[in-house]
C-alpha positions as CSV (number, residue, x, y, z in Angstrom):
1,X,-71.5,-209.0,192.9
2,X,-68.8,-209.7,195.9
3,X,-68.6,-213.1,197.5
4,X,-70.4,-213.4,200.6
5,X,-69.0,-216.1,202.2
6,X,-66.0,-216.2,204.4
7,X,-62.3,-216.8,204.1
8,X,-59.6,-218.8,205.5
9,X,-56.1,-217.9,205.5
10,X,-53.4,-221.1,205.7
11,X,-50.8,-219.3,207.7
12,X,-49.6,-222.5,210.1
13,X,-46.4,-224.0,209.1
14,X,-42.8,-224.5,210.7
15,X,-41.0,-222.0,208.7
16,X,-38.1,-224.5,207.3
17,X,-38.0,-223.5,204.0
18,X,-37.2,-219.9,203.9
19,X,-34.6,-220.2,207.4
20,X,-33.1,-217.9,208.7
21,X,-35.5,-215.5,207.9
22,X,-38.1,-217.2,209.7
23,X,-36.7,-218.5,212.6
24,X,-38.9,-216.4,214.7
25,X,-41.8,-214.9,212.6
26,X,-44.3,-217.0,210.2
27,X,-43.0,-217.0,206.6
28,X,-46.4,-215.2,205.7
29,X,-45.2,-212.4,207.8
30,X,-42.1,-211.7,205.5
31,X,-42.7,-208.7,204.0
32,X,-43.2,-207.7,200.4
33,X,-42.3,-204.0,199.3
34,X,-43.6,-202.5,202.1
35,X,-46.5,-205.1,203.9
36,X,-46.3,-208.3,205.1
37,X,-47.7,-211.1,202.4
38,X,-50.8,-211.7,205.0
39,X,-51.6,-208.0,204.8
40,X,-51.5,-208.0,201.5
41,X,-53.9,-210.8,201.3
42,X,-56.4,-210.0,203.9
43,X,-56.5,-206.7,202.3
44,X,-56.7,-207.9,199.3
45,X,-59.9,-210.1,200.5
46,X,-61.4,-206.9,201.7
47,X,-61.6,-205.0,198.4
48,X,-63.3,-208.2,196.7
49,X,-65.8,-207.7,199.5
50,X,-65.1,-210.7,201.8
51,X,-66.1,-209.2,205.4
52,X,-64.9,-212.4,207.9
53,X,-60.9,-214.0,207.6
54,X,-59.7,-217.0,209.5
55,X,-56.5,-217.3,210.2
56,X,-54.3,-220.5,211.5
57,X,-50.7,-220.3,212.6
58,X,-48.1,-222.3,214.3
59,X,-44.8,-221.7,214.1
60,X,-44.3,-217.8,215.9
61,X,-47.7,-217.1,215.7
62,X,-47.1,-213.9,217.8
63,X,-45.9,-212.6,214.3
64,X,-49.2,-213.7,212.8
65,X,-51.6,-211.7,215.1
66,X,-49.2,-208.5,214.9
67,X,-49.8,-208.6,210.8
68,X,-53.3,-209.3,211.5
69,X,-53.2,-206.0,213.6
70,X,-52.0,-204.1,211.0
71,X,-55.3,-204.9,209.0
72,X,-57.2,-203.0,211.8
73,X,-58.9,-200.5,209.8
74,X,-60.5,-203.0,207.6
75,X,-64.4,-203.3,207.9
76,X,-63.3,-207.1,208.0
77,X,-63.7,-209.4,211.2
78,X,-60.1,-211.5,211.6
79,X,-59.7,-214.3,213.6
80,X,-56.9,-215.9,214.7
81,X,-56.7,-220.0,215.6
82,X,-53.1,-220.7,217.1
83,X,-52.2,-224.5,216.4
84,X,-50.5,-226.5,219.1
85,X,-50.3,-229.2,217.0
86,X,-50.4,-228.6,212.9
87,X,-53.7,-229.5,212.0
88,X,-52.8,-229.9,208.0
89,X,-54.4,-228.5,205.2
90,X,-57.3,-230.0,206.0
91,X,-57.7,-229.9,209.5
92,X,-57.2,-226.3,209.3
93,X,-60.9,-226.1,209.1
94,X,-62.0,-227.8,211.9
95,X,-61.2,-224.6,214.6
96,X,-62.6,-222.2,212.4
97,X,-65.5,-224.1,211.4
98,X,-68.5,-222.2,212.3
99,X,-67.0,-219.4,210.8
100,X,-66.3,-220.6,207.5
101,X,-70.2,-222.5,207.7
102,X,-71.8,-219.0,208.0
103,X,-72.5,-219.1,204.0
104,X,-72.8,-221.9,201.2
105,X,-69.2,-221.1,200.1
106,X,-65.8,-220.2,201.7
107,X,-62.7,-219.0,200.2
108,X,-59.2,-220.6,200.9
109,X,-56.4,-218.6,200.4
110,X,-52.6,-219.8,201.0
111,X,-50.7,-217.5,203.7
112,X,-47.7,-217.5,201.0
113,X,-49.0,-216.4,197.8
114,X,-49.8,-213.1,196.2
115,X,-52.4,-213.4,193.5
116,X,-55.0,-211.4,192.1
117,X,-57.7,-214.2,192.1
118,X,-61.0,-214.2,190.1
119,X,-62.9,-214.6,193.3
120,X,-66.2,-214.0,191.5
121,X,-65.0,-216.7,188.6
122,X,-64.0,-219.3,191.1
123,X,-67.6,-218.8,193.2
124,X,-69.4,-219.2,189.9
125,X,-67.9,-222.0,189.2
126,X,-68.4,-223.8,192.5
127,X,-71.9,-223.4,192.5
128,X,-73.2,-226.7,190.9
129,X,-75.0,-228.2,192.8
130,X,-72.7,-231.9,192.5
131,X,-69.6,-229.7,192.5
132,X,-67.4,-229.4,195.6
133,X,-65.7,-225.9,194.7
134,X,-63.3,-225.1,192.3
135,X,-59.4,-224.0,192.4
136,X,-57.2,-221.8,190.7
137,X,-54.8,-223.4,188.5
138,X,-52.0,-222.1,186.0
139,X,-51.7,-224.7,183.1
140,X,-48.7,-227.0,182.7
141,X,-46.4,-227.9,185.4
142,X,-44.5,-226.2,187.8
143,X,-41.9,-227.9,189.5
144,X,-42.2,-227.4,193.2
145,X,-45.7,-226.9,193.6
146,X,-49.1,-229.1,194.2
147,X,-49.7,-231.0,190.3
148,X,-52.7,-231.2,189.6
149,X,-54.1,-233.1,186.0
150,X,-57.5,-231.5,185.0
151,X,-59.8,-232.7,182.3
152,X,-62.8,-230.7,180.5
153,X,-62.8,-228.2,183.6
154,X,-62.4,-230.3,186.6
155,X,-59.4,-231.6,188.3
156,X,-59.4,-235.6,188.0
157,X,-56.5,-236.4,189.4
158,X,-52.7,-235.8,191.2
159,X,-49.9,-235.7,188.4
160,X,-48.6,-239.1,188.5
161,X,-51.7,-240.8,189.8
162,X,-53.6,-243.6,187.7
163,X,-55.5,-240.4,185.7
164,X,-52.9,-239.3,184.1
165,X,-53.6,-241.0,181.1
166,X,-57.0,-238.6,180.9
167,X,-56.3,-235.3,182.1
168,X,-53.8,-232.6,181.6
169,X,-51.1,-230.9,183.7
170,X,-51.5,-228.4,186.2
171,X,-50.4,-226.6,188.9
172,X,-52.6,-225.8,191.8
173,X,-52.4,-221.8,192.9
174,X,-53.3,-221.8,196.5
175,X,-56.3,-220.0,196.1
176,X,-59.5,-222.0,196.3
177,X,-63.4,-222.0,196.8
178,X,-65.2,-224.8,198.4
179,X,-68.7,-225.5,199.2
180,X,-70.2,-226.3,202.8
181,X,-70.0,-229.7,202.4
182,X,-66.3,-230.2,202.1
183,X,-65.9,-229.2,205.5
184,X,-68.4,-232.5,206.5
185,X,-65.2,-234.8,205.3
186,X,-63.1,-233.2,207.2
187,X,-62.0,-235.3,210.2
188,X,-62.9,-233.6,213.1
189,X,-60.6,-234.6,215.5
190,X,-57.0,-235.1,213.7
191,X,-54.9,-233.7,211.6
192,X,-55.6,-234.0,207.7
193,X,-54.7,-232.8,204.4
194,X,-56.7,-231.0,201.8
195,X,-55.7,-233.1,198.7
196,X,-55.3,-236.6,199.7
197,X,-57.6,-237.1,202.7
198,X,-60.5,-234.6,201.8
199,X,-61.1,-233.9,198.4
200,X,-59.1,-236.4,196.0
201,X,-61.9,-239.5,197.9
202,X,-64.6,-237.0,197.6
203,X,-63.9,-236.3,193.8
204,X,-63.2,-240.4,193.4
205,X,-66.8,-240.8,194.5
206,X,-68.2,-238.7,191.4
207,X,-67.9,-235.1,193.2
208,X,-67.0,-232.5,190.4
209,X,-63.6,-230.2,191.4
210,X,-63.4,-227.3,188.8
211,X,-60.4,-225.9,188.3
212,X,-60.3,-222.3,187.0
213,X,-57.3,-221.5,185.1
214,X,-55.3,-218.3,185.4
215,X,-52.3,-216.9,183.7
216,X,-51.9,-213.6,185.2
217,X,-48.9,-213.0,187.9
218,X,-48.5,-215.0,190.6
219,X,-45.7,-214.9,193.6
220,X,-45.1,-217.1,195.6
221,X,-41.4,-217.7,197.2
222,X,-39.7,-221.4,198.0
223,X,-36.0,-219.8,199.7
224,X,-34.4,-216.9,200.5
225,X,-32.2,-216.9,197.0
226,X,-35.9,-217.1,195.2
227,X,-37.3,-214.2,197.8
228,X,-34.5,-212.0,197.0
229,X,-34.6,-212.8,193.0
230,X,-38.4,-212.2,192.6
231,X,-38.6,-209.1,195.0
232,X,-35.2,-207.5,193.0
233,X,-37.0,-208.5,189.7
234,X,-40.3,-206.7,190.5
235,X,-38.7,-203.4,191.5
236,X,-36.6,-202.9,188.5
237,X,-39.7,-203.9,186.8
238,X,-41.4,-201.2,188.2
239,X,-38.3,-198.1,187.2
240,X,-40.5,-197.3,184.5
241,X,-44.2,-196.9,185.5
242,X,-42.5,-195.9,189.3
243,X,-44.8,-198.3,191.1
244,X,-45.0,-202.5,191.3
245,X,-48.6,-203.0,190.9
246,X,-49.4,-205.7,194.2
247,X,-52.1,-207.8,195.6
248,X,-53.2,-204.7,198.9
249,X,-52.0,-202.1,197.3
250,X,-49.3,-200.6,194.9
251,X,-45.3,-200.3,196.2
252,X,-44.3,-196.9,195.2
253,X,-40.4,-197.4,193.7
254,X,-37.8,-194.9,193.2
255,X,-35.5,-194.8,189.9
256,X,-31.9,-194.6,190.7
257,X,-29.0,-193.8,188.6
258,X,-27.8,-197.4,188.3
259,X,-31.5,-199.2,188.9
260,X,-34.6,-198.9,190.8
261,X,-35.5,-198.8,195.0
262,X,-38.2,-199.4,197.0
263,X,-37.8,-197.6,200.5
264,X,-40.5,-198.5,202.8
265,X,-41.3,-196.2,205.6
266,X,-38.4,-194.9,207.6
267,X,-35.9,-196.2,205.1
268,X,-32.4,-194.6,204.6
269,X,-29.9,-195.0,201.9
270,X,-27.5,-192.0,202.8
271,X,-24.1,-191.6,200.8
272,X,-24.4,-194.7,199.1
273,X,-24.3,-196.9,195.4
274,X,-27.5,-198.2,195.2
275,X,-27.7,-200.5,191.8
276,X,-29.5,-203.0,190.0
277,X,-33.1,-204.0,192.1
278,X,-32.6,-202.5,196.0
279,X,-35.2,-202.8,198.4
280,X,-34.8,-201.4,202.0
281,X,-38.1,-202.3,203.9
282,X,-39.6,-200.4,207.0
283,X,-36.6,-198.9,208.8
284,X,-33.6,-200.2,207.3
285,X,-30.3,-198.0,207.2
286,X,-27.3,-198.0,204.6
287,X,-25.0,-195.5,205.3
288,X,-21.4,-195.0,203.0
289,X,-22.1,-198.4,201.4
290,X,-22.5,-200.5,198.1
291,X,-25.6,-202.2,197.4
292,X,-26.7,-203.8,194.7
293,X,-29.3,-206.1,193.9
294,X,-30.0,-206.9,197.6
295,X,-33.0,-207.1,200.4
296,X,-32.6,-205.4,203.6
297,X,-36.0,-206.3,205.5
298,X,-37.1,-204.6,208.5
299,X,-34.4,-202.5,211.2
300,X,-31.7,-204.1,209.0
301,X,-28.2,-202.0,208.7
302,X,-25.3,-201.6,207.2
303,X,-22.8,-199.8,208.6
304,X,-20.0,-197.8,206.5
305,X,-17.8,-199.0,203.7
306,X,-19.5,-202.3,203.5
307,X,-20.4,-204.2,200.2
308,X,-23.5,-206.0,199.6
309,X,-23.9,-207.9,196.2
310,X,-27.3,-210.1,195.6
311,X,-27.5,-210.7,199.7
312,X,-30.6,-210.9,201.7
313,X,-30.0,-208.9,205.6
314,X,-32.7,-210.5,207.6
315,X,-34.9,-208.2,210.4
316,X,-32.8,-206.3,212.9
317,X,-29.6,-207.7,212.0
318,X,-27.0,-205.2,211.1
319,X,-23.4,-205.8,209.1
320,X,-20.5,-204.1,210.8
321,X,-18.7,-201.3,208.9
322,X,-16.4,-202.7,205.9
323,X,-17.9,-205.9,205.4
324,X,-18.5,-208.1,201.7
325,X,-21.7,-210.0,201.6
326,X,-22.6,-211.9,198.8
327,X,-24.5,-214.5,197.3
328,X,-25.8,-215.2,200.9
329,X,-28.1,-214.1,204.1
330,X,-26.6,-212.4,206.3
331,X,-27.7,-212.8,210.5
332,X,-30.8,-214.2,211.6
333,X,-34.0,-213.0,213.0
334,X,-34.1,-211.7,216.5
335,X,-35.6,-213.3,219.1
336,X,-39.4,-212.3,219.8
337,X,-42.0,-212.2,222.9
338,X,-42.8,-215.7,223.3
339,X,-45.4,-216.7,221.4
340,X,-49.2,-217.3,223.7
């Protein structure tokens, strides 16, 4: 049985984290072997049999709604709700509301992670009737993401909190399902956050929050350095099998003499070293060069005798003939149509 409810997409942010590569598009828009992370989710949505998305943005949301494009020939209905003003984690609801009400249950699904979620696990478990939904979790603690201490199935607490004493470590995946009624306690007319102003009261008044643990991949990305580590790492390993096995769909990658590629469409590498983990997403050009465990991301190129060692080239930029980058991003993202 699919879920029937709908799902909302947490794609509004300001982008800080992974700069320069998101000085003008959404961090969710950053692709990942081939599609952006949002297509990868939304169509990942669509094969569990979720038939309406909502989608927030902020920060270059004109990058959003071009991803969301993409997703065209989805039987899915995609909405977009542009933020002036960051509503939160919580206040994310409140323009999407009526959608996400059409059922007893909606799905919340961070804009950032890739994850192949037990929908039908985590609907399951949200269904008693004093329970308020139930969230993926990986067990234990992992630094840099939402701690959460669950106890006997539920989540009792934040790490650190005065529960600590009764519940074990774990970290929260960004994948969630909640019940109509969380969206009551959302304020409706300010920003708010998921955790501390929504369900943390709710769950200190006797509401049950399962948590669902999980142990299979997750990706997620916190800087450049980590997105060009974990993108490098799942291409080389993916030499053997010839594909990286993704939330949307599989990323076809190519064996090389030194390592393993992934070309997306349009890409060249033409009289060139390519070693280690390469990837060279839609359109990106390396002509005479070295390249080695690198990410060139969309319209990037290199021109002749140039050197690229564990670099990141963001969108559109290109890196003049004879030139060393290493350890570093190189140029920024180019300027796009004002967002509306």
């Amino acid at each position: 049985m699919s879920f029937e409810g709908a799902a909302m997409v947490l794609a509004a942010g300001r982008g800080v984290r992974m700069r320069p590569l998101t000085d003008a598009r959404a961090k969710p828009t950053l692709p990942v072997l081939g599609m952006s992370l949002l297509e990868r989710i939304v169509r990942f949505l669509a094969a569990e049999g979720i038939r309406a998305v909502a989608v927030n943005a902020h920060h270059a949301a004109a990058s959003v709604r071009a991803c969301l494009d993409r997703c065209s020939d989805l039987p899915v209905q995609r909405e977009l709700f542009v933020e002036p003003e960051l509503m939160g984690s919580g206040g994310a609801f409140v323009a999407p509301r009526s959608l996400l009400a059409c059922s007893e249950s909606f799905l919340v699904h961070n804009g950032d992670t890739l994850v192949r979620a037990p929908v039908e696990e985590l609907a399951h478990a949200a269904q008693r009737p004093d329970t308020l939904g139930a969230l993926l979790v990986r067990p234990g603690r992992v630094p840099g993401y939402r701690p959460v201490l669950v106890r006997d199935g539920r989540v009792v607490g934040l790490s650190g909190d005065a529960a600590a004493q009764v519940g074990e470590p774990a970290t929260y995946l960004g994948v969630a399902v909640f019940r109509r009624a969380v969206l009551d306690a959302v304020p409706p007319d300010r920003p708010s956050e998921l955790f501390g102003d929504v369900l943390l009261p709710l769950v200190a008044r006797g509401m049950r929050l399962a948590a669902v643990p999980y142990r299979g991949p997750w990706l997620e990305f916190t800087s450049p350095p980590d997105y060009r580590r974990k993108l490098v790492r799942l291409v080389l390993e993916s030499r053997e099998r010839g594909s990286a096995d993704l939330p949307g769909g599989p990323a076809p990658c190519r064996p090389v003499p030194e390592g393993c590629c992934f070309f997306g469409e349009g890409a060249v590498a033409a009289d060139s070293r390519l070693a280690g983990g390469v990837v060279l997403e839609r359109g990106a050009r390396v002509i005479g060069s070295s390249v080695s465990d690198s990410v060139l991301l969309e319209q990037a190129q290199v021109g002749p005798g140039s050197r690229l060692e564990r670099a990141v080239v963001a969108a559109g930029s290109r890196v003049s003939p004879g030139t060393v980058v290493r350890d570093t991003v190189h140029g920024s993202e180019p300027a796009r149509e004002k967002d509306r």
